[in-house]
MIDOSE-1310 file (N, C-alpha, C; in nm, 2 decimals, decimal comma, always signed):
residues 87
xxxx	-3,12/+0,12/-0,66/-2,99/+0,18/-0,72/-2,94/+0,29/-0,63; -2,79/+0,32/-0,64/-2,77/+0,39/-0,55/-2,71/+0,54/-0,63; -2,76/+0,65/-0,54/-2,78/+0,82/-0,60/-2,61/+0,82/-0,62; -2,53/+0,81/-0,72/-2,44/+0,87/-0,76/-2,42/+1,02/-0,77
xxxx	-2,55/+1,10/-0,77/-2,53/+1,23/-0,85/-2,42/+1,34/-0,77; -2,41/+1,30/-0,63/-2,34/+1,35/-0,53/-2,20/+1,36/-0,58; -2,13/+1,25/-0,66/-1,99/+1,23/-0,72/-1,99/+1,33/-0,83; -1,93/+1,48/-0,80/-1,85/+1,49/-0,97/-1,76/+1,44/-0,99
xxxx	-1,76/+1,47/-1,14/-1,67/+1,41/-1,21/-1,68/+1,25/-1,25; -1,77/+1,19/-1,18/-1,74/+1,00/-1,23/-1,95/+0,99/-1,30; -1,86/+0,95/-1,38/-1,96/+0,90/-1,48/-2,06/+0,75/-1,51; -2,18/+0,72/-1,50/-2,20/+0,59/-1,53/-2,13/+0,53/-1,69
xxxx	-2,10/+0,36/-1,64/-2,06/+0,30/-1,76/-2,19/+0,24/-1,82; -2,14/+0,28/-1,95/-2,26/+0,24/-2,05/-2,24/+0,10/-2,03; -2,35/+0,04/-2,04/-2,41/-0,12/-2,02/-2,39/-0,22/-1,91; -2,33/-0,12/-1,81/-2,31/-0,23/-1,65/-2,34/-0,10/-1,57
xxxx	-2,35/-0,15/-1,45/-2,40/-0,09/-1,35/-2,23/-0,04/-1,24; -2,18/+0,04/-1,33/-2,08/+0,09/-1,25/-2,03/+0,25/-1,31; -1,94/+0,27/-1,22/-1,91/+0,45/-1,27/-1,77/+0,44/-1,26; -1,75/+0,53/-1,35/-1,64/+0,56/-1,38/-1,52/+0,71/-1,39
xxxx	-1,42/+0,74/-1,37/-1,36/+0,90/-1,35/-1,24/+0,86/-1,40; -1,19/+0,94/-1,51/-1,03/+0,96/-1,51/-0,98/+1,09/-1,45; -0,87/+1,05/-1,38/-0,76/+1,14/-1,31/-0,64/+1,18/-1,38; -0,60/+1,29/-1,40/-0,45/+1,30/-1,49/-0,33/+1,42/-1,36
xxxx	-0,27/+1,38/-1,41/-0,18/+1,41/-1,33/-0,07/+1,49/-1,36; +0,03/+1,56/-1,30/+0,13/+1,65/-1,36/+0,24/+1,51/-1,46; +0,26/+1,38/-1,37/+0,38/+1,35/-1,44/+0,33/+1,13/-1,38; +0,41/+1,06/-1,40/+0,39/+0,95/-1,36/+0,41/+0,93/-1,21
xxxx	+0,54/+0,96/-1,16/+0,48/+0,98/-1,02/+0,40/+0,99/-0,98; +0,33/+1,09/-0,96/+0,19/+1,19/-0,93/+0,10/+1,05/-0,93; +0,11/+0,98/-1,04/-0,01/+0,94/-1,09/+0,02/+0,81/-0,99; +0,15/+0,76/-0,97/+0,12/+0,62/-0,90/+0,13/+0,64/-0,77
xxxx	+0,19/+0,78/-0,72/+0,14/+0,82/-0,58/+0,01/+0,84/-0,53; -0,10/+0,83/-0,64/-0,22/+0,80/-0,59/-0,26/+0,66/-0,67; -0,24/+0,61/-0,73/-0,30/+0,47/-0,73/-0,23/+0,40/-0,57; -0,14/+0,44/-0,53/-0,09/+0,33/-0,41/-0,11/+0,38/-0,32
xxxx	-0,18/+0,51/-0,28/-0,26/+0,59/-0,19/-0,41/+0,49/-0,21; -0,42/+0,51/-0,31/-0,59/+0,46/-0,35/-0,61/+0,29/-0,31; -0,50/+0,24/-0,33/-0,48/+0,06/-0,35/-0,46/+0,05/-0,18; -0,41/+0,12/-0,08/-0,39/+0,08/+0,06/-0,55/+0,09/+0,10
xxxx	-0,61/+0,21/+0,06/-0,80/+0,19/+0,08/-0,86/+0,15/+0,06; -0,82/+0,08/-0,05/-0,90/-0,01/-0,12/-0,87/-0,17/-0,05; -0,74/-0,20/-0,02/-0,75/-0,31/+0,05/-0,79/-0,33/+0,22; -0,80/-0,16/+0,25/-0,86/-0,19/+0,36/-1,00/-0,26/+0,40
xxxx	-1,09/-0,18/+0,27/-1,19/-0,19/+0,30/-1,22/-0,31/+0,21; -1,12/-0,41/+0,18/-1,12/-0,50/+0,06/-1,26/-0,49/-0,03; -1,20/-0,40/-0,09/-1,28/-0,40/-0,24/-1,21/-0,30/-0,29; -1,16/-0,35/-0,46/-1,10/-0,38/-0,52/-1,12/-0,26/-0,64
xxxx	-1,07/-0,16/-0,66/-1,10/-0,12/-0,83/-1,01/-0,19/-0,95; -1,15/-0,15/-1,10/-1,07/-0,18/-1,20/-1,01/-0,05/-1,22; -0,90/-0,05/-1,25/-0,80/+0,06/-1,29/-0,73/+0,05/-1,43; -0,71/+0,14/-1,52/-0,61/+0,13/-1,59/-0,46/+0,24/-1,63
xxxx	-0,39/+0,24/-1,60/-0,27/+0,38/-1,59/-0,19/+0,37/-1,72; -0,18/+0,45/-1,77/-0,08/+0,50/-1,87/-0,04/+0,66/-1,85; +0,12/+0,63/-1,81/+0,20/+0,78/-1,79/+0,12/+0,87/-1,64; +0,08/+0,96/-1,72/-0,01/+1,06/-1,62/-0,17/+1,07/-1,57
xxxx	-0,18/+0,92/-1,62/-0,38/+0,93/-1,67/-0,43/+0,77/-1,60; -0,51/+0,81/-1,50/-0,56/+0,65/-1,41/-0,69/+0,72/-1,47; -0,73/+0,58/-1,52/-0,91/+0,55/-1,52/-0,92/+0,46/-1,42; -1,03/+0,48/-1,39/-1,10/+0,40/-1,27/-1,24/+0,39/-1,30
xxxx	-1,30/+0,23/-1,28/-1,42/+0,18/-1,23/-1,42/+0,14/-1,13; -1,57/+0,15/-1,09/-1,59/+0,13/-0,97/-1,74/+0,03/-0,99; -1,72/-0,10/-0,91/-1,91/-0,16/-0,91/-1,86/-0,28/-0,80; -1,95/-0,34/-0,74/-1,94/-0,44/-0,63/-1,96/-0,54/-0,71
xxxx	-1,87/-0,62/-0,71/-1,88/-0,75/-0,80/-2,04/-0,84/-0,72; -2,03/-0,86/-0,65/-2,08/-0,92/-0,47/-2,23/-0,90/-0,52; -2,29/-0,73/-0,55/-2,39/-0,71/-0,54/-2,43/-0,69/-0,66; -2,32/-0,73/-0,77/-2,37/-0,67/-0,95/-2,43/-0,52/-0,96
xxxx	-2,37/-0,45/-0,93/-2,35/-0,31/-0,90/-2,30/-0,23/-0,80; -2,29/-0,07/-0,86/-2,30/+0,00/-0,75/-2,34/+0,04/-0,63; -2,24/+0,06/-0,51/-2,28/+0,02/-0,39/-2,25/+0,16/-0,28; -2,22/+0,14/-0,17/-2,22/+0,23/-0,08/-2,08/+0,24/-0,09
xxxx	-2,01/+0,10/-0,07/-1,87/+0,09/-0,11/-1,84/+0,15/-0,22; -1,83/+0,15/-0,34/-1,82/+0,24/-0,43/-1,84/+0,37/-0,45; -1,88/+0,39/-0,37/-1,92/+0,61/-0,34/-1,81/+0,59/-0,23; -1,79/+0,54/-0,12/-1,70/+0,57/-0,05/-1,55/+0,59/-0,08
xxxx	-1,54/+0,46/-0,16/-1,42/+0,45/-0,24/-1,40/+0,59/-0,32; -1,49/+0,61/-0,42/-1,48/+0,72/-0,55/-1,50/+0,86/-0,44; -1,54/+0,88/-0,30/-1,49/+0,98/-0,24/-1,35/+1,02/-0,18; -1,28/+0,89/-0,14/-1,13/+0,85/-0,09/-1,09/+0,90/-0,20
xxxx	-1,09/+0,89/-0,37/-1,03/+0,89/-0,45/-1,03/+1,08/-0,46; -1,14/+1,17/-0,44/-1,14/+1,22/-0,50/-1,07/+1,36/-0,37; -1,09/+1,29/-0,24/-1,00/+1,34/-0,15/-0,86/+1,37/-0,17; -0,83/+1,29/-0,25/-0,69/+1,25/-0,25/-0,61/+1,36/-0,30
xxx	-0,68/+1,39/-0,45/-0,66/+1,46/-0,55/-0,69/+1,61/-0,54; -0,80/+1,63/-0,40/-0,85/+1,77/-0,38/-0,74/+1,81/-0,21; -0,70/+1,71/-0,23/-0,64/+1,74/-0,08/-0,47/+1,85/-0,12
């Protein structure tokens, strides 16, 4: 299994092997200026988050379908993400 503990802020999901963070944001903008920041990385490195947005607030999972869990891709990803928002 792979050490998450390095990620604040994203949390394991109860009963699957994946982690999860919500992001809130000043306004909607904000919020889909980083989902389509996050979604160009994510297709680069094709793999895919679940996401869900309403207004100012993205939830994100993250788990490798491929390997039925959390992976290296997924810490990389949930680091891209958190660059974003610290940048």
């Amino acid at each position: 299994m792979i050490d998450v503990s390095e990620l604040k802020n994203w949390t394991p999901v109860n009963d699957r092997d994946a982690i999860t963070r919500t992001f809130e944001f000043n306004d909607f903008k904000a919020a889909f200026a980083f989902m389509t920041q996050a979604a160009l990385k994510a297709e680069q490195m094709d793999h895919h988050p679940e996401w869900f947005n309403v207004y100012n607030r993205v939830v994100v999972t993250l788990t490798t379908h491929d390997t039925g869990g959390v992976s290296e891709r997924d810490i990389e990803l949930a680091q891209y993400m958190d660059g974003l928002i610290s940048a």
